[in-house]
C-alpha positions in Angstrom: 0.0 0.0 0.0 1.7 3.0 -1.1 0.7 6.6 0.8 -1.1 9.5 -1.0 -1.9 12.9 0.9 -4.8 15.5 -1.0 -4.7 19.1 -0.5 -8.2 21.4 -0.3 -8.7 24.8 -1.3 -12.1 25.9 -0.1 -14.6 27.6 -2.2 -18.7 29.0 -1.2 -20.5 25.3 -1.0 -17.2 23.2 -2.4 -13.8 22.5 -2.3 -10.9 21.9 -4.8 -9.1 18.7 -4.0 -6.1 17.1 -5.7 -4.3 14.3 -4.3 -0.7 12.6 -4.9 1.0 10.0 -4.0 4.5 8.4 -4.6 7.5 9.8 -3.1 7.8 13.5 -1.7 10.3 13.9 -4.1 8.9 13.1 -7.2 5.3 12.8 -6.6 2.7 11.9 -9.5 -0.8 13.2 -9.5 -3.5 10.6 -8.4 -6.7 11.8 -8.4 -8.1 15.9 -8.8 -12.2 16.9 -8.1 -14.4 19.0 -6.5 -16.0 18.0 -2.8 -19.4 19.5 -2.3 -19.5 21.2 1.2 -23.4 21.8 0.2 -26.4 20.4 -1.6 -27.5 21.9 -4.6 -30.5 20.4 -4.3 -31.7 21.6 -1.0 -33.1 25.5 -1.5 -31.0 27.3 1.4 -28.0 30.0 0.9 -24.5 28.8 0.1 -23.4 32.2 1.4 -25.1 31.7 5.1 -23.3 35.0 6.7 -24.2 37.1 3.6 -27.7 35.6 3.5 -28.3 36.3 7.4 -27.2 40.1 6.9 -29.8 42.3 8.4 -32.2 39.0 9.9 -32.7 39.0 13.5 -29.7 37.5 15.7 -31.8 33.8 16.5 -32.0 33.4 13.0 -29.2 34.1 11.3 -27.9 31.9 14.0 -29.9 28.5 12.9 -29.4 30.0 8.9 -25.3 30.2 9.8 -25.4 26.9 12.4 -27.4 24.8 9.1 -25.0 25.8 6.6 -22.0 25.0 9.2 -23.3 21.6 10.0 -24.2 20.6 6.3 -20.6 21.4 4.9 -19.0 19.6 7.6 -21.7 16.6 6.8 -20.9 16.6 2.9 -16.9 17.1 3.3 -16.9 14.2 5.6 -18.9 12.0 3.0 -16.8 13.1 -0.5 -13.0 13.2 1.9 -14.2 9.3 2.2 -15.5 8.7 -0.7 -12.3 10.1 -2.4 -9.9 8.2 -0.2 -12.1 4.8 -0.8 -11.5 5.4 -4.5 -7.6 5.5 -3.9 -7.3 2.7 -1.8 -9.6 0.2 -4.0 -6.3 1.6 -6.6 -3.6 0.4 -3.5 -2.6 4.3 -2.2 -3.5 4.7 1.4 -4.7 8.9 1.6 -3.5 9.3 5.2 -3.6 12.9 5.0 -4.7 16.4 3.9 -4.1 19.9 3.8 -6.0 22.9 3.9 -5.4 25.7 2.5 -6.1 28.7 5.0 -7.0 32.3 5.1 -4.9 34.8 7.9 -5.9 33.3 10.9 -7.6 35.7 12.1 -10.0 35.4 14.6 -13.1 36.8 13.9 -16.1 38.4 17.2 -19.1 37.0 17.4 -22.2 36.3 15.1 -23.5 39.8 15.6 -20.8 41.7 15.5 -19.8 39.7 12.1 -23.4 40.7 10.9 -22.8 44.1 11.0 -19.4 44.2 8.6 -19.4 43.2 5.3 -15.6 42.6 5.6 -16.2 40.7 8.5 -19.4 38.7 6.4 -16.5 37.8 3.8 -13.9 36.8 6.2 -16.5 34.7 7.9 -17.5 33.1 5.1 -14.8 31.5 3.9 -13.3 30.5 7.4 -17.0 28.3 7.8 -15.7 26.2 4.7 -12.5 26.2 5.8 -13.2 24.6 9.0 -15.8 22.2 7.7 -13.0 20.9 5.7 -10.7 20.6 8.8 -13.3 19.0 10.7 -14.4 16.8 8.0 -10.6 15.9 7.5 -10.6 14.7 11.5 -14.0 13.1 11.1 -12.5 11.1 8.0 -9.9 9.4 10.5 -7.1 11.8 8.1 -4.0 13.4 9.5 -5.0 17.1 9.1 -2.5 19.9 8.2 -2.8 23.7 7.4 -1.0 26.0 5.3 -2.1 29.9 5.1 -2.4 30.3 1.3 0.0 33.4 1.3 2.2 31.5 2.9 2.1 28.4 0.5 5.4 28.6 -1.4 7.7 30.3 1.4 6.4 26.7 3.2 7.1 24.8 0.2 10.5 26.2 -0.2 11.1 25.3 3.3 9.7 22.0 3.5 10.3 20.0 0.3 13.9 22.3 -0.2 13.3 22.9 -3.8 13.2 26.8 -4.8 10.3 28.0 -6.1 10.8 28.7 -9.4 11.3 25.1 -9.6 7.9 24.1 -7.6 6.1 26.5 -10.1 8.0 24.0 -13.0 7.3 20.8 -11.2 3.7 21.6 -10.2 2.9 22.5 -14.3 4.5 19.2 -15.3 2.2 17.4 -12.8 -0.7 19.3 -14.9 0.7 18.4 -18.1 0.8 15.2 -17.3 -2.9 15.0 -16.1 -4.2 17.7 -19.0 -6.8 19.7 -17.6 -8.5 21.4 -15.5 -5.3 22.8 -14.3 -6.1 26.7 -12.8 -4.8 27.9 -10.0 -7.0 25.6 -7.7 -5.4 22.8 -8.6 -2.2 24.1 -8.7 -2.3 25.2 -5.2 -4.1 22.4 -3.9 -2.0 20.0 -5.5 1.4 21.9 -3.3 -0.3 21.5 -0.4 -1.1 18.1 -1.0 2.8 17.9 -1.7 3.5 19.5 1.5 1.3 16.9 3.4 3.2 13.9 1.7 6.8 15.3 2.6 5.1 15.9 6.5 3.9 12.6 7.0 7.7 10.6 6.0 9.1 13.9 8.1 7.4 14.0 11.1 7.7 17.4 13.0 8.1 19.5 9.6 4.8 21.4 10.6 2.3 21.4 13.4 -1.2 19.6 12.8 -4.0 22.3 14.1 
């Protein structure tokens, strides 16, 4: 059984996931798709904060806690579902990385509510942590990487300079043709970040 990590970026109601496998210092590209943290065919808001904006507090709180529960609900089924397809194929996906925002830590509901930065920034940290939680739930090894911060890691971690990441990770989307955007590409680092972790333990600190 040979070891395969995937790497998320979050999006409103999904996810960008690319995995890889192999070793850390050549790894090939396994498996690329798009995890639904919502259902399109329920009739609520994929954008909960923006959609609770001006509602009194109790219900943008069962609106927010809905959308919250349901993303964690579908990443957990697709992060299995994707590592059940890979190991029926003999690669063992034993861990994932997410791709994160600043860190910062936003005030409660209300005070969110009346910001529209604040609505954005909240917004994307609710997928974010419904992927880390699903990640958990999924019995996966769970990393994070602020997205600013991706290639200074990379550089860091797997000791290749980034001009040669940026090289490697294009020939990892030649090699797979397309969709190859900048979700993939990103994803796809982390995911190599997440390999070269798990066979160097202590490289970076799980959340």
């Amino acid at each position: 059984m040979s070891r395969a990590a995937v790497g998320l970026r979050a999006h409103s109601g999904w996810a960008a996931a690319v995995t890889v496998g192999g070793e850390a210092t050549a790894p090939v590209l396994l498996d690329r798709r798009r995890l639904a943290l919502a259902d399109d065919a329920t009739p609520r808001p994929v954008q909960p904060y923006h959609a609770s904006e001006g509602l009194p507090l109790a219900q943008a709180e069962r609106i927010v806690g809905r959308a919250i529960e349901e993303a964690r609900r579908f990443g957990e089924r697709d992060l299995r579902a994707l590592a059940g397809d890979l190991l029926s194929l003999g690669r063992e996906v034993d861990c994932c990385a997410v791709l994160s925002g600043s860190g910062r830590t936003l005030p409660a509901l209300e005070s969110v509510l009346a910001s529209h930065p604040l609505i954005h920034a909240a917004e994307g940290e609710m997928f974010r942590e419904a992927l880390r939680h699903a990640g958990k739930r999924a019995d996966l090894s769970v990393l994070e990487v602020k997205e600013k911060e991706l290639f200074l890691v990379a550089v860091e971690v797997l000791g290749i300079p980034e001009t040669k990441l940026k090289h490697r990770l294009g020939a990892l989307g030649r090699a797979g043709g397309p969709p190859w955007a900048q979700d993939q590409k990103l994803a796809a680092l982390a995911a190599w970040i997440a390999l070269s972790s798990g066979e160097n333990q202590g490289l970076l600190g799980h959340p």
